[in-house]
C-alpha positions as CSV (number, residue, x, y, z in Angstrom):
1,X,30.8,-15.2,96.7
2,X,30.6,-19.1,95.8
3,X,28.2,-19.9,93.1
4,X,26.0,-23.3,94.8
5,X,23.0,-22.8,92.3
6,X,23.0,-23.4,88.7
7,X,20.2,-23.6,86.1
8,X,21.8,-25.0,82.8
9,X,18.8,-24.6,79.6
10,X,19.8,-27.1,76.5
11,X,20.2,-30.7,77.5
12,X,22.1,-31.7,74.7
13,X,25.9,-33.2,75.4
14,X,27.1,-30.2,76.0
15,X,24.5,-28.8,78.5
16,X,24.0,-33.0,80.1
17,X,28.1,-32.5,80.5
18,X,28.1,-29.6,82.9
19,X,24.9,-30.2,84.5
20,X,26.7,-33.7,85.5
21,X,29.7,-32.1,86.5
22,X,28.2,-29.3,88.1
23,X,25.9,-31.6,90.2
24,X,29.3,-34.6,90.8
25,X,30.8,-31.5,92.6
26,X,27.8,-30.6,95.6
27,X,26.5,-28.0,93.1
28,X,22.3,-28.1,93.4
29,X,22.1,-28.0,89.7
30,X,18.2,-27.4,87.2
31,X,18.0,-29.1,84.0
32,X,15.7,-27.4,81.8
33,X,15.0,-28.6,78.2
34,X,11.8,-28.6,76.2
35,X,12.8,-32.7,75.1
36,X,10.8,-34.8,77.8
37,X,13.0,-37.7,77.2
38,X,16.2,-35.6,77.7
39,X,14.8,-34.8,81.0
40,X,13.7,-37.8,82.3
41,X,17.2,-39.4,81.4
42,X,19.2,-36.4,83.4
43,X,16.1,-36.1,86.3
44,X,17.6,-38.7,89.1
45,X,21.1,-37.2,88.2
46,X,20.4,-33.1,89.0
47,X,18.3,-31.7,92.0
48,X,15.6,-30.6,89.8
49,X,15.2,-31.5,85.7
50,X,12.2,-29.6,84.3
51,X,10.6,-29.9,80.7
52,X,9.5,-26.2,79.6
53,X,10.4,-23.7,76.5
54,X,12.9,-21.2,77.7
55,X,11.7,-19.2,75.9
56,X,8.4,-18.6,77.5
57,X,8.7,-15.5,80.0
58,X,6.4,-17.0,82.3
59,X,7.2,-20.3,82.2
60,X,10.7,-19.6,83.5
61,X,9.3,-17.5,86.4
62,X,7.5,-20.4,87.3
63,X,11.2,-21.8,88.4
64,X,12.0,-19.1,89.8
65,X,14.8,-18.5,87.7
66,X,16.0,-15.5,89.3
67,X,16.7,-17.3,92.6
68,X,19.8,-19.3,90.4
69,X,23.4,-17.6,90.6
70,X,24.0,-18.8,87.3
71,X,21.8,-19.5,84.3
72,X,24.1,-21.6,81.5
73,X,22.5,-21.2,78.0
74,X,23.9,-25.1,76.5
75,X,20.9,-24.6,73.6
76,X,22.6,-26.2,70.6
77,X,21.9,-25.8,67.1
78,X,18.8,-23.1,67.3
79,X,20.9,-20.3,67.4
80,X,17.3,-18.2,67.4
81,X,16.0,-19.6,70.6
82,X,19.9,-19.3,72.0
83,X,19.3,-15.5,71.7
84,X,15.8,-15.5,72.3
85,X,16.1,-17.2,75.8
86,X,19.3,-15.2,76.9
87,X,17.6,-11.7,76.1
88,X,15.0,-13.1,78.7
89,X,16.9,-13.9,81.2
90,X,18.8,-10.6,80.8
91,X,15.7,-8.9,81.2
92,X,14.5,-10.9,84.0
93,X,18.3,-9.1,85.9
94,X,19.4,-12.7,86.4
95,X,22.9,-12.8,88.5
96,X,24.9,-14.1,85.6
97,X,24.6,-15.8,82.9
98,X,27.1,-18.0,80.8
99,X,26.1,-18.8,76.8
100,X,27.1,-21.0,74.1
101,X,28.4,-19.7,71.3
102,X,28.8,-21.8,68.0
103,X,31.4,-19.8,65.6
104,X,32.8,-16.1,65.4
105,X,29.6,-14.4,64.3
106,X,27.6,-15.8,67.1
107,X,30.1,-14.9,69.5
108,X,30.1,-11.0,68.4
109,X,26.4,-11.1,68.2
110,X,26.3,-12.3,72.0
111,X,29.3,-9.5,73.1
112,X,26.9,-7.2,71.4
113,X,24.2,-8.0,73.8
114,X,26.1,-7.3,76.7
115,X,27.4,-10.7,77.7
116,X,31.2,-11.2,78.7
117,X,30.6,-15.1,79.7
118,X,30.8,-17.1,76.2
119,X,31.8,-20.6,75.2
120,X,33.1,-21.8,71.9
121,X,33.4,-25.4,72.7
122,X,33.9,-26.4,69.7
123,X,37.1,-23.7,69.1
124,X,38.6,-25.0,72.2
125,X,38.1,-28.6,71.0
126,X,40.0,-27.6,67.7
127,X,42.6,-25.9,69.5
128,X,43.3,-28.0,72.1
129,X,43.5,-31.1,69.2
130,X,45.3,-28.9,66.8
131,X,48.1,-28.4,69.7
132,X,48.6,-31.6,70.4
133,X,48.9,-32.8,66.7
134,X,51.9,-30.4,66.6
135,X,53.2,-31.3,69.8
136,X,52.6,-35.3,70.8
137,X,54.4,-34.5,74.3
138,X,51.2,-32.5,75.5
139,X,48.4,-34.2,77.2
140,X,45.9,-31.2,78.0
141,X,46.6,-27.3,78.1
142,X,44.6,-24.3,80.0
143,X,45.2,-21.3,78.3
144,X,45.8,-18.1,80.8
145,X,45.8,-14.4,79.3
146,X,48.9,-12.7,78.0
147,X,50.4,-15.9,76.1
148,X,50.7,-17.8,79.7
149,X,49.3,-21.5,79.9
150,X,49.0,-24.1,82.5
151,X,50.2,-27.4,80.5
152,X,50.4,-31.1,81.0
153,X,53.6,-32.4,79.5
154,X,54.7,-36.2,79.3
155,X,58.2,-35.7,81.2
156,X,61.1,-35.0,78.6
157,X,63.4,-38.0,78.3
158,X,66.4,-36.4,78.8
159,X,65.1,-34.9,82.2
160,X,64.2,-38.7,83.8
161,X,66.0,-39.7,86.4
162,X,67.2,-35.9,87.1
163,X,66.0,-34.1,90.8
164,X,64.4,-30.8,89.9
165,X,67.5,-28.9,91.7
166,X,69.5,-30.0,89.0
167,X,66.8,-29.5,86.0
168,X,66.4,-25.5,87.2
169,X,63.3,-25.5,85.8
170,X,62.5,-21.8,87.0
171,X,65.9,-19.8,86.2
172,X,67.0,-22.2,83.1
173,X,63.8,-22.1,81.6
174,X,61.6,-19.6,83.1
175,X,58.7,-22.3,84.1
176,X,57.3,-23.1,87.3
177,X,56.3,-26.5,88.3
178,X,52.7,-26.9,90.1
179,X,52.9,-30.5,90.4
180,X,53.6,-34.1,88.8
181,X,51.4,-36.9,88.1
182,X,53.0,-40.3,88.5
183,X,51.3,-43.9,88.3
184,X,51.0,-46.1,91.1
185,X,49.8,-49.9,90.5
186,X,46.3,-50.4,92.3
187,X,44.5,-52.9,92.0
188,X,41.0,-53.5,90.5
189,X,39.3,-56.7,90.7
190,X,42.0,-59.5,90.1
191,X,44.3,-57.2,88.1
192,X,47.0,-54.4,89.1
193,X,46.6,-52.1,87.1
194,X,48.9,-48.5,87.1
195,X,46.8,-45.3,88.0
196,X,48.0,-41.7,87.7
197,X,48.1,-39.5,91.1
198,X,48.8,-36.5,91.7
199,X,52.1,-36.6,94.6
200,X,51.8,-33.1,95.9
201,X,53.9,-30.4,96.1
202,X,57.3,-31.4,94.9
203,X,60.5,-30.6,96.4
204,X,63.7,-29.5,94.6
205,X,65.0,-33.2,95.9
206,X,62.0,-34.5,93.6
207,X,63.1,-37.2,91.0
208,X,61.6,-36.9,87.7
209,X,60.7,-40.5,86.7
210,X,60.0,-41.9,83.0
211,X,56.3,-41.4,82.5
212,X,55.8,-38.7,84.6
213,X,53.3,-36.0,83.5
214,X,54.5,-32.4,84.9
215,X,52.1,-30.0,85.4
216,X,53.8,-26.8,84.2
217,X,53.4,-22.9,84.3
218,X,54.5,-20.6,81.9
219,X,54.2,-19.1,78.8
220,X,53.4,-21.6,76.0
221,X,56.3,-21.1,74.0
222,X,58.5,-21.9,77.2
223,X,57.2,-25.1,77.4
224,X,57.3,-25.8,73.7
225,X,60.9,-24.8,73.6
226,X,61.4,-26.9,77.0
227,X,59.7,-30.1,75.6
228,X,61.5,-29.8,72.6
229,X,65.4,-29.1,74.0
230,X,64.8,-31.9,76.4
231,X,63.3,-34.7,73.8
């Protein structure tokens, strides 16, 4: 069943940044934080931005918190209150809840409770740069279980100007190809300026051009290896 209601508690730039892009997307979307000024910048943005301590029993009942599908805990530095707040709303039987989680030791304190839904952004941030340090061809990465990774890729130079027929991207290298990005000029006031779009579904007739971005499937040292042969 589609999750449509969302109640995300810490309005810090993590919890502003997926209260935004929860509410950007149709979602109908609570901002709770105990900062009044937090609030007030957030309130025209969100279908409801409230100023209340989550971790006040009653004071979240008042919201009817339990009517949310998910509660997000964003509550930054005061790990205590983090805790506090998601043992609540535990207790309350809410739906599902998704909580921050700033290092290793908070992250087996919060499995501990119970809860399978926990973000390290600040890993993924460190991951995700430490990948592309090592390999400049990457753009952005998802990771997938088992060692298998969606990844953005700026096209291989050897590979421009080849049809994907020819590249064999599934049986040579054991990849799949979701899609390609490709800049198109567009223009923007009195200047053209080139915009990346995504072009569909390619074909096997597809040419890869020179600053293409492929949008690739596979494991993640399939693409490394790929990237690498091909540069």
């Amino acid at each position: 069943m589609k999750a449509d209601k969302f109640a995300v508690i810490g309005i810090g730039h993590f919890g502003r940044a997926i209260a935004l892009s929860l509410a950007r997307n149709g979602a109908e979307v609570m901002a709770i934080d105990t900062n009044y000024e937090r609030i007030d910048q957030i309130s025209d943005e969100v279908s409801y931005a409230v100023t209340l301590d989550a971790t006040d029993k009653r004071a979240l009942l008042s919201q009817d918190i339990r009517s949310f599908d998910v509660v997000i805990v964003a509550i930054g530095s005061n790990f205590e209150q983090r805790l506090l707040c998601t043992a609540l709303l535990m207790d309350l039987g809410i739906k599902r809840i998704v909580c921050r989680a700033m290092g290793r030791n908070q992250r087996i304190i919060l499995e501990k409770m119970g809860l399978t839904e926990i973000l390290s952004p600040e890993d993924e941030v460190g991951r995700s740069l430490a990948r592309r340090l090592m390999n400049p061809s990457m753009v952005s990465y998802l990771d997938l279980s088992d060692d298998y990774c969606i990844m953005e890729v700026v096209a291989p130079q050897y590979i421009c100007g080849e049809d994907l027929k020819r590249i064999d991207l599934r049986d040579k290298y054991k990849l799949s190809l979701i899609t390609i990005k490709r800049e198109f000029p567009e223009k923007q006031g009195d200047l053209m300026v080139q915009k990346k779009h995504v072009i569909g579904v390619p074909d096997t007739k597809t040419i890869v051009q020179e600053r293409d971005t492929l949008v690739l499937f596979g494991k993640s040292r399939d693409i490394e290896k790929f990237v690498e042969i091909n540069n």
